[in-house]
N, C-alpha and C positions, 0 to 999 in steps of 0.2 A: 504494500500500500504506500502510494508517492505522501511525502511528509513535508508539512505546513514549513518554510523553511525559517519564518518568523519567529516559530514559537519557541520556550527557554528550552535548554540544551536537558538533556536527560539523562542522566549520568549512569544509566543500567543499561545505552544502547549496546549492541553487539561490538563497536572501536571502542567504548571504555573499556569493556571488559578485557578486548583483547591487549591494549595499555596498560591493564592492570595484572596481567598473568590470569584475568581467570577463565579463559577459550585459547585453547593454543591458536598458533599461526604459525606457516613458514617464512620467519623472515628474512628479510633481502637488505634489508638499513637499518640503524637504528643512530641515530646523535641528541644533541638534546632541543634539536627542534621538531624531529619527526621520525617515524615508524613507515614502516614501510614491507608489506609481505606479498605471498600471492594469495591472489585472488581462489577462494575453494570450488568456486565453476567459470573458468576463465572462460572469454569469449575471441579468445586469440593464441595461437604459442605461446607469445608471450604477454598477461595478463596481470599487473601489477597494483595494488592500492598505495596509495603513499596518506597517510595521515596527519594533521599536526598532532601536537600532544596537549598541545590545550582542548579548553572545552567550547568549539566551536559547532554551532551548529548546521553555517553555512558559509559560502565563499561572501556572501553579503556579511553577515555577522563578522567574521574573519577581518574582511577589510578595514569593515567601520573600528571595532573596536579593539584588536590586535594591537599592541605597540612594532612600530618599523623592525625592531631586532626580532620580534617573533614571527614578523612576514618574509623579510629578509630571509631567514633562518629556514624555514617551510618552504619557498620557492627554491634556494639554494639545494637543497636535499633534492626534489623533487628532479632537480637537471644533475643531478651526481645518481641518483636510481636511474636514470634516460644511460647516462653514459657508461656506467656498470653493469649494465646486459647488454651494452650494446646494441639500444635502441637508435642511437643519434644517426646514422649512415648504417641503412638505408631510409630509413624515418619510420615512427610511428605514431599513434593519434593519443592527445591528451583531455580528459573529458574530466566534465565536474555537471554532477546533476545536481540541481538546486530547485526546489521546491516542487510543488505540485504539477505544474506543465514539463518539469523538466526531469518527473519520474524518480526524484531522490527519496529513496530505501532507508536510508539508516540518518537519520540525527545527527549526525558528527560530521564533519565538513570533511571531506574527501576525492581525492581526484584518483583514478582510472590511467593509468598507460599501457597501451595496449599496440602490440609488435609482433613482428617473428612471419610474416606476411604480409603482400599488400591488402590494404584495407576495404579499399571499393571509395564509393562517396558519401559524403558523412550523412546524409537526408535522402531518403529517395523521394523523387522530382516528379 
């Protein structure tokens, strides 16, 4: 069920938990701005989440309210997991679903890199 991306952050979603040790994860990063694992029904070879570790609920939330070192910090990671699999060449797509039109699952702000094929186009037309 796509989720309100407004509403307060929920600190029992499935990325606390995984943040907190209590759902494993295979992880792929870890620093002290972001998490980072695969995906447990990838829609690609290579299928990756990258997380902050704050409690964001949305890339809107995130924005607004984040201090620069904790965006800084979250964007940096997210292009060091791209280049650690070996995403960067040949390219792969980086998605954030946010809110209800935009089919976001889980309350915690999170973005999608997804590789290891080409992709096709990002909407069908």
């Amino acid at each position: 069920m796509p989720i309100d991306a407004t509403l307060p952050y929920d600190d029992q979603n499935v990325f606390a938990k995984i943040l907190r040790g209590e759902i494993p994860s295979k992880k792929v990063y870890e620093d002290d701005w972001a998490f980072a694992f695969h995906d447990i029904n990838p829609q690609a070879p290579v299928h990756i989440l990258v997380i902050p570790k704050g409690a964001w609920v949305s890339w809107d939330d995130f924005s607004e309210r984040a201090s620069a070192e904790e965006i800084a910090g979250f964007v940096r990671a997210v292009g060091q997991v791209a280049r650690d699999n070996g995403l960067v060449v040949p390219g792969f797509r980086l998605l954030a679903n946010i809110g209800p039109h935009g089919h976001q699952e889980v309350p915690h702000l999170h973005v999608h890199l997804f590789g290891g094929r080409p992709l096709g186009a990002m909407l069908a037309r």
